[in-house]
N, C-alpha and C positions, 0 to 999 in steps of 0.2 A: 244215488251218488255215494252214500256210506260204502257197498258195495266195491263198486269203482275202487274209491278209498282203501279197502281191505285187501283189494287183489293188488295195486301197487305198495304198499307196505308191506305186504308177506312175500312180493316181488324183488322189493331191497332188501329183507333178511337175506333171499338168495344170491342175491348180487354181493350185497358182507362176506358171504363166507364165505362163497367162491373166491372172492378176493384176496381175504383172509389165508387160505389154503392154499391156491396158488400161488401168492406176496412169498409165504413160508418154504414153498417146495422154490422157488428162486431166489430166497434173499440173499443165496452167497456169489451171486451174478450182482448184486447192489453194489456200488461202494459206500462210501460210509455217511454221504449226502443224501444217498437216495434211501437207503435204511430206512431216514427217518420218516418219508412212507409210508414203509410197512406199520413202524410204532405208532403211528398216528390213527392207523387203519384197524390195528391190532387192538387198540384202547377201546377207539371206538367199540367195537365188537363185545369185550368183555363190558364195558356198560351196557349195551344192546341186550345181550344175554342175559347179567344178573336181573333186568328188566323184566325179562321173559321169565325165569326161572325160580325169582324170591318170592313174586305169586303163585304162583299153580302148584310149586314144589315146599315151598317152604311156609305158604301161607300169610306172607307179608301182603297185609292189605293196602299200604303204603308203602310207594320207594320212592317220593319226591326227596328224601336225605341223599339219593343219589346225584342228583342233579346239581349241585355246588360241585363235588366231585369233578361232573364231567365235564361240567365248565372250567373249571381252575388245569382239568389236563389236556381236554383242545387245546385253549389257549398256549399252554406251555411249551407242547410236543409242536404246534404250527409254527406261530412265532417262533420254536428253536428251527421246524425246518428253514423257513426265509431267511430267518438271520445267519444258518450257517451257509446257504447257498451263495450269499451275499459277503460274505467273507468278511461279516463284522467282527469285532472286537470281543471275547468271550466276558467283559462283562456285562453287553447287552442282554446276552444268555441267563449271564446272570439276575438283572434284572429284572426279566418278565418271570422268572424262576420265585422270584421274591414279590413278585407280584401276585402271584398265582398262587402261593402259601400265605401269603398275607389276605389273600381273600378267603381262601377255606378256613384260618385260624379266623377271622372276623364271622367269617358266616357258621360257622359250627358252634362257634365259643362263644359270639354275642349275638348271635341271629342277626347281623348287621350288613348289607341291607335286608329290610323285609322283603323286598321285594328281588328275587336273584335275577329276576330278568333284566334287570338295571346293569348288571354288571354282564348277561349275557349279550347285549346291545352293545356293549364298549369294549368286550372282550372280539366280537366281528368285527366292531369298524378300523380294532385295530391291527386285523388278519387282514382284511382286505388292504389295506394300505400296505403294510409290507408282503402281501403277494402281488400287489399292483407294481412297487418299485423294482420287485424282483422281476415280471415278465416286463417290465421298462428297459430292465439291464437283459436279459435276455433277448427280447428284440432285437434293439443294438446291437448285439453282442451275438454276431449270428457265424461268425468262426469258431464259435465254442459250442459243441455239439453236447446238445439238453434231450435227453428221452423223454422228459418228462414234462415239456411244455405245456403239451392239450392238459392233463392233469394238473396244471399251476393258472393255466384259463379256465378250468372248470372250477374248480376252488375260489378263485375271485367271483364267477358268476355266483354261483351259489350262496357266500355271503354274504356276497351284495343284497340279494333278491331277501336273504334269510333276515334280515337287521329291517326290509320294510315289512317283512312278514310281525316280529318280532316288533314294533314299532304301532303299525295297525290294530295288534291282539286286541285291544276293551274295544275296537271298535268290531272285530270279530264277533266279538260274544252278542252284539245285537244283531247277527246277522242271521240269515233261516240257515236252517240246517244243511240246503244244498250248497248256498253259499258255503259254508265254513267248513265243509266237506272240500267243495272244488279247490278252493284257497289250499287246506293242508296236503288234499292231492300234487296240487302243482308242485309245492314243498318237495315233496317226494319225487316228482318226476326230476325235480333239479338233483337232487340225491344218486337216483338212478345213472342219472347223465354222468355222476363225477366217479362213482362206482364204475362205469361201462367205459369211463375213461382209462383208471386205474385198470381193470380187468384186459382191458387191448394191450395196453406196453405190458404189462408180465407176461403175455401168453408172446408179445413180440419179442420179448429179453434174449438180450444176446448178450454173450462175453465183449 
């Protein structure tokens, strides 16, 4: 199963960048809702990366300091996509902006909480919820032509499943190896799925 494991994770690195690469060679086909996208996709990647490269490259035997990081700019960059899809009020934007610095200034500056996954759990439920209201308005709202729906339903899947994954963890760790192998494979298969989402509309992008 580890195995399995390896080939679907060095699977989504490929999916990343193809992404990544072809988001960039069309983002002037974006407008300026859908950009946010790419920045969302693009972030990811550069966390992905320093991931890969502050080990092997630079000898960091630790990069858990990154992960306040990339939690506080999912967060920010997602929540700004829905809310600007949604045509709120730019100091919602505001808002999660100040929310998302006000966790990196607590967790850098007073290691608060110890535990970041606490705040990686609250920072999903609260993606999903406004990517939920957004494909609610979208639905509805079916004269207003969205490219980007199956990626705003893959993204709701994905967190959804990702907050019981993240929810379950201490009971992971007592689990056998195959288990906690197939578990974070799934992870990944959902990953895959939102990436293969992403990856179809750019290569469909039209003016």
């Amino acid at each position: 199963m580890a195995d399995i494991f390896k080939a679907i994770l060095f699977l989504n690195y490929a999916l990343l960048l193809s992404v990544v690469v072809l988001g960039a060679a069309k983002y002037n086909m974006l407008n300026n809702k859908e950009r946010q996208y790419f920045y969302c996709i693009a972030f990811l990647f550069f966390i992905e990366l320093l991931n890969l490269i502050l080990p092997y490259i630079f000898k960091f035997n630790d990069t858990s300091f990154l992960y306040p990081l990339y939690i506080a700019g999912e967060f920010f960059l997602l929540t700004g996509l829905f809310i600007r899809k949604m045509d709120w009020p730019g100091y919602f934007l505001g808002f999660t902006g100040f929310l998302a610095a006000g966790f990196m200034i607590s967790k850098y500056g007073f290691n608060y909480p110890g535990n970041a996954d606490i705040a990686k759990v609250v920072s999903n439920i609260m993606i999903i919820c406004l990517s939920g209201f957004t494909l609610i308005k979208e639905i509805k709202d079916a004269s207003v032509q969205n490219r980007f729906l199956w990626v705003d339903a893959s993204i709701f899947f994905y967190y959804s499943v990702s907050v019981f994954v993240f929810i379950i963890q201490h009971q992971i760790a007592n689990l056998s190896e195959n288990d906690f192998y197939t578990i974070l494979s799934a992870n990944n298969v959902l990953s895959s799925i939102l990436y293969c989402s992403l990856l179809y509309i750019f290569i469909k992008l039209k003016k």
